[in-house]
Each structure stands twice: as C-alpha cells, then as structure tokens.
VMD Tcl script that draws the C-alpha trace (Angstrom):
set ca {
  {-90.76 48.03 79.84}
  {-92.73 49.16 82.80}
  {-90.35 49.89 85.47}
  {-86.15 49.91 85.74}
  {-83.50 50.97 88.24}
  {-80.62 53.01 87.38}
  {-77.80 52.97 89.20}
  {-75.41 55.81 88.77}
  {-76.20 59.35 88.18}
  {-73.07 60.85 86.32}
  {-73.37 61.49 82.37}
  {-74.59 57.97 81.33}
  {-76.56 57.52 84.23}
  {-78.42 60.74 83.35}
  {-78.76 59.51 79.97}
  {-80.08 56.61 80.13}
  {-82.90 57.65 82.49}
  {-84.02 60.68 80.20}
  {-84.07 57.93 77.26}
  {-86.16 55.64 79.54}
  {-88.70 58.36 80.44}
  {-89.10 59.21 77.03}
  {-90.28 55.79 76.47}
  {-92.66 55.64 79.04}
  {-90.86 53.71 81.37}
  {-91.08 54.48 85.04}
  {-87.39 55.05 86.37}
  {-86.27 54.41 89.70}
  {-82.80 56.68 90.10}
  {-79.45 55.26 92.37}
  {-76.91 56.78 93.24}
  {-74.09 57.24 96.17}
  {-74.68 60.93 96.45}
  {-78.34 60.06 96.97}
  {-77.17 57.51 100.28}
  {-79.85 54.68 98.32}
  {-77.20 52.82 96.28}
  {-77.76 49.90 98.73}
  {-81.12 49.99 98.68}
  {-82.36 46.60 98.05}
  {-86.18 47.51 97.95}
  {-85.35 49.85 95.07}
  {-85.25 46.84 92.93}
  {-88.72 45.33 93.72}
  {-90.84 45.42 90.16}
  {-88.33 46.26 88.29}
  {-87.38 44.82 85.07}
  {-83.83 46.11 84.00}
  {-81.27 47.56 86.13}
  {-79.19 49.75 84.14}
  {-75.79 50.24 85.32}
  {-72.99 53.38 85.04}
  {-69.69 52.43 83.72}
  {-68.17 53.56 86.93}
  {-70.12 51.07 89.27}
  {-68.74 48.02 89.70}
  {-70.15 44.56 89.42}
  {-69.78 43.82 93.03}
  {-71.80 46.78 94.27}
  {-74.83 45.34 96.57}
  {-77.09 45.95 94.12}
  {-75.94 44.53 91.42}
  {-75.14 41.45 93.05}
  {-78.77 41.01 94.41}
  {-80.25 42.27 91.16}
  {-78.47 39.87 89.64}
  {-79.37 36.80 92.05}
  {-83.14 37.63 91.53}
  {-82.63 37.33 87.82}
  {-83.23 41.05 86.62}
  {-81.35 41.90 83.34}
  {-77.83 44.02 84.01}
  {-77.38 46.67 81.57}
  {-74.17 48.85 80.57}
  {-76.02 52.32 78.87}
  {-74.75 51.28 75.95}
  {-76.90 48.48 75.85}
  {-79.99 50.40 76.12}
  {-79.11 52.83 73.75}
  {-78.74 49.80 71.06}
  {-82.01 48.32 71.87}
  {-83.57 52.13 71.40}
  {-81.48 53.40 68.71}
  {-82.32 52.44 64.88}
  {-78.65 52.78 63.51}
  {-75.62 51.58 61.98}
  {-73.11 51.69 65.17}
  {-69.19 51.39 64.49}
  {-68.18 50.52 68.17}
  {-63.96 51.40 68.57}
  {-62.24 49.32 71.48}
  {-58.85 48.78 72.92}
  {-56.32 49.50 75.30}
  {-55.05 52.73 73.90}
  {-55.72 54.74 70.93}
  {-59.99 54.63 71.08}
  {-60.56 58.08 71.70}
  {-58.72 59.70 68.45}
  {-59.68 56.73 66.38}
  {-63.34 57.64 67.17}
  {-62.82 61.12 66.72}
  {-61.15 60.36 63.40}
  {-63.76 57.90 62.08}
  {-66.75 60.59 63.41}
  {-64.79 63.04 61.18}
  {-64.47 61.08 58.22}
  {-67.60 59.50 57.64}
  {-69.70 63.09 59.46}
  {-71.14 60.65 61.62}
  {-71.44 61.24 65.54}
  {-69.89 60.10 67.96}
  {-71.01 58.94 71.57}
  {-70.15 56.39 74.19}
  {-66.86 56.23 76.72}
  {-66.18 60.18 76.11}
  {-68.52 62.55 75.40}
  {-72.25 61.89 74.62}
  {-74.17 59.01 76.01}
  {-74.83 56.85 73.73}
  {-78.81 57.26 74.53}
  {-78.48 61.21 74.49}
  {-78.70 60.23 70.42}
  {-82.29 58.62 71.14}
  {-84.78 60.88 69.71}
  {-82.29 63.07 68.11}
  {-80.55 61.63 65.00}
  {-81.99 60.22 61.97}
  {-82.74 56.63 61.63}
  {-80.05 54.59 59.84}
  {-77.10 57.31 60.38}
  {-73.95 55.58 61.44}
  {-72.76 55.97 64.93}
  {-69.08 55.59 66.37}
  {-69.47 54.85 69.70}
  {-66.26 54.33 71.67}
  {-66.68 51.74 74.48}
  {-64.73 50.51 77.33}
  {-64.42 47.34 79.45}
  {-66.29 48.51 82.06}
  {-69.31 48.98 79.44}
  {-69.11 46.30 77.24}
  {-68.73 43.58 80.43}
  {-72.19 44.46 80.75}
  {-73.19 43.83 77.26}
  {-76.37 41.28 76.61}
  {-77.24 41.73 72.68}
  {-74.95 44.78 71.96}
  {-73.87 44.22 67.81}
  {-72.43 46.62 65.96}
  {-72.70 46.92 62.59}
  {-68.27 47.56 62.30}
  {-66.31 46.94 65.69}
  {-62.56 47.90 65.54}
  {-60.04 46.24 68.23}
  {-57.28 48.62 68.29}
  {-55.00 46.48 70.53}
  {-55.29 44.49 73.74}
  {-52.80 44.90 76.76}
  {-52.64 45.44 80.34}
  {-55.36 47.64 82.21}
  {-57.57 48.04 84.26}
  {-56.60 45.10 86.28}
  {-57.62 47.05 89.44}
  {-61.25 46.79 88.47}
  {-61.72 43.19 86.30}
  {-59.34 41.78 88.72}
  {-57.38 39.18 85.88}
  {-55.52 40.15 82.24}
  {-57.82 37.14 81.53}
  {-61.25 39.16 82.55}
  {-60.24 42.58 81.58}
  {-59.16 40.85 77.73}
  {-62.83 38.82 77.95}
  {-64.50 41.92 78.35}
  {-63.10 44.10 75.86}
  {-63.80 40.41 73.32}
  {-67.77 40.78 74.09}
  {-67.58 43.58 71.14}
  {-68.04 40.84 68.80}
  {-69.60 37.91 70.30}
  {-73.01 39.13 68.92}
  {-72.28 40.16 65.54}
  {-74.03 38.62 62.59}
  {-72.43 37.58 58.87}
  {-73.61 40.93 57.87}
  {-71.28 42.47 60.21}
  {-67.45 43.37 60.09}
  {-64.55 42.94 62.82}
  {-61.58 45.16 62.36}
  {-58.58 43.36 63.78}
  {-54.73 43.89 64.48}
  {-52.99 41.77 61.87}
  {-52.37 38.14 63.15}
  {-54.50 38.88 66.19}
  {-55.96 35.40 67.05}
  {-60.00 34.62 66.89}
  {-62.67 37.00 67.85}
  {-65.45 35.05 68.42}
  {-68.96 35.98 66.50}
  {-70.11 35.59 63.26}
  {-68.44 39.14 60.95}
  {-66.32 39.43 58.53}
  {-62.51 39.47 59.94}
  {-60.73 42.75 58.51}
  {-57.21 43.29 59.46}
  {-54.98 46.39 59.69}
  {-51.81 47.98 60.35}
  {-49.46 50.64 60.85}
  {-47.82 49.64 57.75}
  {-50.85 49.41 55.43}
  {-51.45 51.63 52.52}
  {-53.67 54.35 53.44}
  {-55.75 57.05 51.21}
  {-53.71 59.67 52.24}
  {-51.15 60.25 55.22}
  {-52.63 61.40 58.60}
  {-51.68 64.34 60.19}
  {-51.17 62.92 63.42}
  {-47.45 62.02 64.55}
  {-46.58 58.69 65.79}
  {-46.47 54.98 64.60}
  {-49.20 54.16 67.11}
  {-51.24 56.62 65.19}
  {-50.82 55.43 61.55}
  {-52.51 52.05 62.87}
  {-55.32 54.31 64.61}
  {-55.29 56.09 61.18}
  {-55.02 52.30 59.19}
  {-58.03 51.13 61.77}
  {-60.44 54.11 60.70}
  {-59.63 53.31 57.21}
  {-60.48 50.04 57.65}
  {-63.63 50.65 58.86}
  {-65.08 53.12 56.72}
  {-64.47 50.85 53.94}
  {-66.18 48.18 55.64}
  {-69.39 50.73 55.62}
  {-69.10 51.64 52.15}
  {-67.05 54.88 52.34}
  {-64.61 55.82 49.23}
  {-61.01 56.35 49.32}
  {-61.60 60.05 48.00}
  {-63.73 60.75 51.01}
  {-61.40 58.96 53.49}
  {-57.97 60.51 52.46}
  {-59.73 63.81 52.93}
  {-60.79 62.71 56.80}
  {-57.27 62.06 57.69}
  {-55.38 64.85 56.09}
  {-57.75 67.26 58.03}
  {-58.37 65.70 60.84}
  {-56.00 67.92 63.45}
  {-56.65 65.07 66.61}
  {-58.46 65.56 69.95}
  {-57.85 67.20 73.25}
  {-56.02 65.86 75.89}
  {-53.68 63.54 73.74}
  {-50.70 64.69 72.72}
  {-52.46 68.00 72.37}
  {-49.78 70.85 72.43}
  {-51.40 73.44 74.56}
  {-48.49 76.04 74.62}
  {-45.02 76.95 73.70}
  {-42.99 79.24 76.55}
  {-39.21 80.30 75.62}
  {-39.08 77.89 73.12}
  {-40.27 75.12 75.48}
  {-42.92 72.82 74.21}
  {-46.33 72.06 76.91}
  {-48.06 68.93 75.48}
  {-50.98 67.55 77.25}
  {-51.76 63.70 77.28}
  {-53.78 63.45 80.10}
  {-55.86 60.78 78.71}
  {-53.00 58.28 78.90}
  {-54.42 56.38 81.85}
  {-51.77 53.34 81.39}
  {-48.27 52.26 80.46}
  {-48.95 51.51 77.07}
  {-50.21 55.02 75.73}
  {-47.52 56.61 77.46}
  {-45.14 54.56 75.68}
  {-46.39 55.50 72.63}
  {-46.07 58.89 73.77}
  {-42.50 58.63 74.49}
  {-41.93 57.63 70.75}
  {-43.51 60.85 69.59}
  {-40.66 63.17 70.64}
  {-37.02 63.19 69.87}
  {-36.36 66.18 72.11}
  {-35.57 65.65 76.04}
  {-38.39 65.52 77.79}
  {-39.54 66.44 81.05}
  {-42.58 63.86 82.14}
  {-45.01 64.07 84.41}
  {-46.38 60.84 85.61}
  {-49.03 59.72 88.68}
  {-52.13 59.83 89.62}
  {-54.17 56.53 91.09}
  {-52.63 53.59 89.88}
  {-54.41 50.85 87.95}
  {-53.35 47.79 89.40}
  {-50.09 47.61 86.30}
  {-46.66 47.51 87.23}
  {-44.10 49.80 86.15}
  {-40.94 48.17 85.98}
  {-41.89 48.23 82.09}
  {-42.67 51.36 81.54}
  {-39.61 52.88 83.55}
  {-37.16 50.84 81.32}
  {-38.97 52.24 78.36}
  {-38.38 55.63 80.07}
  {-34.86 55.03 80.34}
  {-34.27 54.36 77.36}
  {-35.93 57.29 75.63}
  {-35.37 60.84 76.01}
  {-37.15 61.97 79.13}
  {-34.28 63.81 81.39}
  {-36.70 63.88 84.54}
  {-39.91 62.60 85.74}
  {-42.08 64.67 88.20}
  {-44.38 62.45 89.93}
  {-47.69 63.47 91.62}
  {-50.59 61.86 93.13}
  {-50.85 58.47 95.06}
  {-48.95 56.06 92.65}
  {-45.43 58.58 93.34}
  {-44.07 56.22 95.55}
  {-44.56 52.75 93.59}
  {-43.33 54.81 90.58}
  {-40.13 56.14 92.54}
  {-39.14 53.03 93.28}
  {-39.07 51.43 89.72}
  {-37.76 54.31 87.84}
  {-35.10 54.54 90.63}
  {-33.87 50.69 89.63}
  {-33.97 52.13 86.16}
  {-31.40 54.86 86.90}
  {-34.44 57.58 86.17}
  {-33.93 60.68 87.51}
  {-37.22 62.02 89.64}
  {-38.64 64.28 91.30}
  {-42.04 64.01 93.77}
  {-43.45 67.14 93.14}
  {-46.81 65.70 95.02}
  {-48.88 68.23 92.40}
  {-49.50 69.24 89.13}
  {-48.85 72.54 89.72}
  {-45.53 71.90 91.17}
  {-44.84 69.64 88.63}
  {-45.37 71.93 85.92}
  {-43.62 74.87 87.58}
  {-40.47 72.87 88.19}
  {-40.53 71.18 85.25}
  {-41.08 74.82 83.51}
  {-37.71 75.82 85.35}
  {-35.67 72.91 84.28}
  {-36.44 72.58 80.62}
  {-34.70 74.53 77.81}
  {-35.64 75.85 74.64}
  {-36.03 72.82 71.95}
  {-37.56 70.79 75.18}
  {-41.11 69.00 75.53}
  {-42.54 68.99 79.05}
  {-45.44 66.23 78.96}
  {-47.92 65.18 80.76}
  {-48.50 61.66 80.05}
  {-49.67 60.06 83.73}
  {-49.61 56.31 83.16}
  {-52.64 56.30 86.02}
  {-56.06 57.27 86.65}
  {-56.75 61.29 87.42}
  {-59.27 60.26 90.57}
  {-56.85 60.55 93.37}
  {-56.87 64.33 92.37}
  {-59.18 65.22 89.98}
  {-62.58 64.35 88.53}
  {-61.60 62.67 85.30}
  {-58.12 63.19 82.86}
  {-60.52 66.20 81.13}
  {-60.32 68.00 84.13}
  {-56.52 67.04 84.96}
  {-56.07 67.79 81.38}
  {-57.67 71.43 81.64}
  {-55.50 72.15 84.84}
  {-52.37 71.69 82.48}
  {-53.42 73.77 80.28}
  {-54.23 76.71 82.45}
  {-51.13 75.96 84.47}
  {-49.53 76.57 80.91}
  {-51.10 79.58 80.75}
  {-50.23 80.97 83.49}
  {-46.47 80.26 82.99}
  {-47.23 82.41 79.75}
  {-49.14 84.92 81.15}
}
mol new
graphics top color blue
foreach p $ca { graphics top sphere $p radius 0.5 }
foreach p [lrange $ca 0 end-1] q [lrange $ca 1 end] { graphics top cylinder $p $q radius 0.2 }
display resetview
C-alpha cells in the first residue's frame, strides 16, 4: 500500500499510523483538532482510509471516501491484515471488558482492541502465532471488511448505542459482522439458544449455569456466564481444564467495574464506571444485597429508562444521585417509579452527599447507565475521579 488517510488521532488513530509507517506506507493524518477532518483533497491517491472508532460513518469524509470507492477501515482491520496471529475477538453489550481481561489472564495471551492497546500497537512486537484477545465494539467491527478471528465470543446482545447506529436492527448487525468471515476452522462462542450467527465456525454455546473448571472469583450471575464464555473459548483453542480453573480462581477482575476502591465508616465505594448502559447496571444492582446509594448520568445513549428505573425500584438502591446531561430524562422515569433522587449535577457532589447519607453496611456505587463525555474524557477518567473523590472522603 502506497498511500492511506487516517482519520482520527486518539489511541487507535495513533496506532494505526505508526503500524502503517512501519510498513512503508505514506500516511496522510485527520483529525478535528487539526481543523482538516473535512478535507476532501486529503483523500486524493489514497488507497485505504482508516477510520477511529469514535468517527462516525457520516463524517464528510467518509461519505466521499466511500462514494469514490476507497476501502473504509476500523484499526482493527488493519491490525488483522498486519498481524500473523491467532485472535480471540470478545463482543457484546455488557460484560467484554472483564471477559477479555479474564481470557488474557488465562491463556497469558495479550490483550488489545476497545480498551487498552491498539490492536496494531502489537505489530512488530509479539511473536508470530501467539493468541490475541482483542475486545471489539460496534463502532469497530461496522467497519470490518475481512476481519476473522480464529474464536469470537458473543456475550449477549441488547440495547445500545442506538444514538450512534441509529436502529436496535443496525447496532445488533454490527456487533453480528464478528462472524460473518470466519472459516470451518474457526469457532463462535454463543449464548445458549441464541439464534444463527452467520459464517462458517463451529457454534459453541455457554452459560451461567454450565460446569466450569473451577469457580470464579468474581461476584454476580452475569459474571459466571463471562466466566462460562472464557471457558468456552480457551477450550476452543486447545487450553486444559487444569490451566483454566487456575485463570479464574486468580483472576481478581479489572478496574472500573465493580471495582471496590474504598471502605469509609464501614461504608462500601465501588466504582463501575464502565457501565455505559442499562443493562450492566442492572447486573450491577444484582451484585449487592445492602442499600445502595447510586449514582447514575452522564450523556445518554439514545435508551430509555423506564426499564432500568423499575429494576431500580425494585432492588435495594435507597437514593439515586444523578449528574451530567441525562439528570433530567432520568428524574422523570425514576420519579414514575417512586425512586427517590437527588440532582447533584456532579460527581463530586454526588459522592459527598451520597457519603453523608449512607451508613455503615451500605454500598455507594457508581454505575452511570450513560456515556462519561458530557463531563469527562472517557469512564477511565470518570472512573479515576471516584476514586480520588473516595480518597479524599478518607483522607
């Protein structure tokens, strides 16, 4: 490849340019902060425009790329065309992140794509024909053109992201491209009774009730099937049950989910910042017998909540502090649920009048149900402002 356009500087943006360089490729760079994302002259000569997870498909350039016939990229798409591996790719609407993590720790195996490493950070730096988990969202997979992992693991499909695919219909179609290029030699990791998958691999089902190696350590239903998931696909590589049941009675989970960060006068801080939607905060909300003191906004997705405040209702939350732009829309459903609120507008007020309302024996959680960009620059950051917060209320 001679020349290509990359569009979107943030980590897999970054990534995928280094990677091209290293090839010999001449790379033209994109971005907003640079004022020449609209540039349509940027994409004269080019071959491949390789596009950030965060742009969407109806950004000028792609469109016009697109109309001139020049290949559309997601990173992780280059980094399977450079790469010489085994890749387990992990999808769904909740639960990707500590399934990763958890199949990275039980097979030693790294583990790149929707957070942490770019995918293509691994080119030139791992062995070929080491496995790879590689996590990977919608917004990377709808850009997808050969992309075929050796495993991929659904972990469920819901309702998400609706403000960006626009349809349940589109968002569900994208997450489905996982396995619409594997071969017979491949393997798809399913829910049980989850209809067809498309492709060519193996079908492999799981659940939260199947036998496992060993127990996890992680609490939660909604983590035994993460657990069941991981264990399905490491057998699917080859692994042994001896090496397995060792991965998930070790494996202590990740930050930013239902990560306990601190305990003041007997009062539980957990931090699940990286439940963007209604469904992982649900599962949340099954974690924790004690009353609970949730936190809950941010930007909101495009989902309703009239769901998720009559699952909130019904569990053990006392009070939810709302922040961020969705407090209003959130107000107004939990109020028809009989859920009593508080707009605290911030995270730190949330946390300090949370901190002054709970008791000893109580959980005060941030689980947000929405995105962190309203206020923050991703749920890692959000997630590190709890924390300190926390800190500082121990301190």
């Amino acid at each position: 490849m001679r020349r290509a356009l990359v569009l979107g500087l943030a980590r897999s943006g970054r990534a995928a340019q280094a990677a091209l360089e290293a090839e010999g490729t001449e790379v033209v760079a994109a971005d907003r902060t640079l004022g020449n994302d609209a540039d349509r002259t940027l994409l004269e000569g080019v071959e491949v425009l390789v596009k950030s997870p965060g742009v969407p498909g109806e950004t000028p350039l792609v469109v016009v790329a697109r109309e001139r016939g020049i290949p559309v990229w997601s990173e992780i798409e280059l980094g399977f065309r450079l790469l010489d591996n085994p890749i387990l790719a992990v999808t769904g609407t909740k639960g990707k992140t500590t399934t990763s993590e958890l199949l990275g720790h039980i097979l030693g195996a790294p583990v790149a794509g929707n957070v942490g490493r770019a995918l293509t950070e691994l080119v030139g730096a791992i062995d070929p024909g080491r496995p790879i988990v590689c996590e990977v969202s919608s917004f990377q997979l709808e850009d997808v053109e050969s992309f075929a992992p050796a495993v991929a693991v659904l972990l469920n499909l819901e309702r998400d992201h609706l403000d960006r695919h626009g349809s349940l219909e589109a968002y569900h179609a994208a997450k489905l491209r996982v396995f619409r290029n594997q071969g017979a030699d491949a393997f798809a990791v399913v829910p049980a009774g989850f209809d067809a998958v498309g492709g060519a691999a193996t079908r492999i089902e799981f659940s939260a009730e199947d036998e496992l190696p060993a127990e996890p350590l992680l609490l939660g239903p909604h983590n035994r099937a993460n657990a069941a998931a991981a264990t399905a696909a490491a057998r699917a590589l080859g692994t042994g049950d001896e090496e397995i049941a060792a991965g998930l009675s070790s494996f202590t989970g990740v930050p930013h989910r239902l990560e306990l960060v601190g305990e003041v006068a007997g009062v539980r801080y957990v931090n699940d910042s990286i439940a963007t939607n209604t469904l992982a905060v649900a599962a949340a909300l099954t974690t924790f017998a004690s009353p609970v003191h949730l936190i809950l906004g941010g930007r909101a997705k495009g989902e309703p909540f009239d769901e998720l405040a009559g699952l909130v209702a019904r569990s053990s939350v006392v009070t939810a502090y709302l922040v961020g732009e969705a407090a209003e829309t959130l107000a107004v459903d939990l109020g028809y649920a009989n859920v009593p609120f508080l707009h605290a507008t911030t995270l730190e007020r949330a946390v300090a009048e949370a901190a002054s309302a709970a008791r000893a024996g109580d959980v005060v959680l941030l689980s947000p149900a929405c995105a962190s960009y309203d206020q923050f620059r991703d749920f890692e950051q959000r997630g590190e402002e709890f924390r300190r917060l926390v800190q500082n209320l121990e301190g």
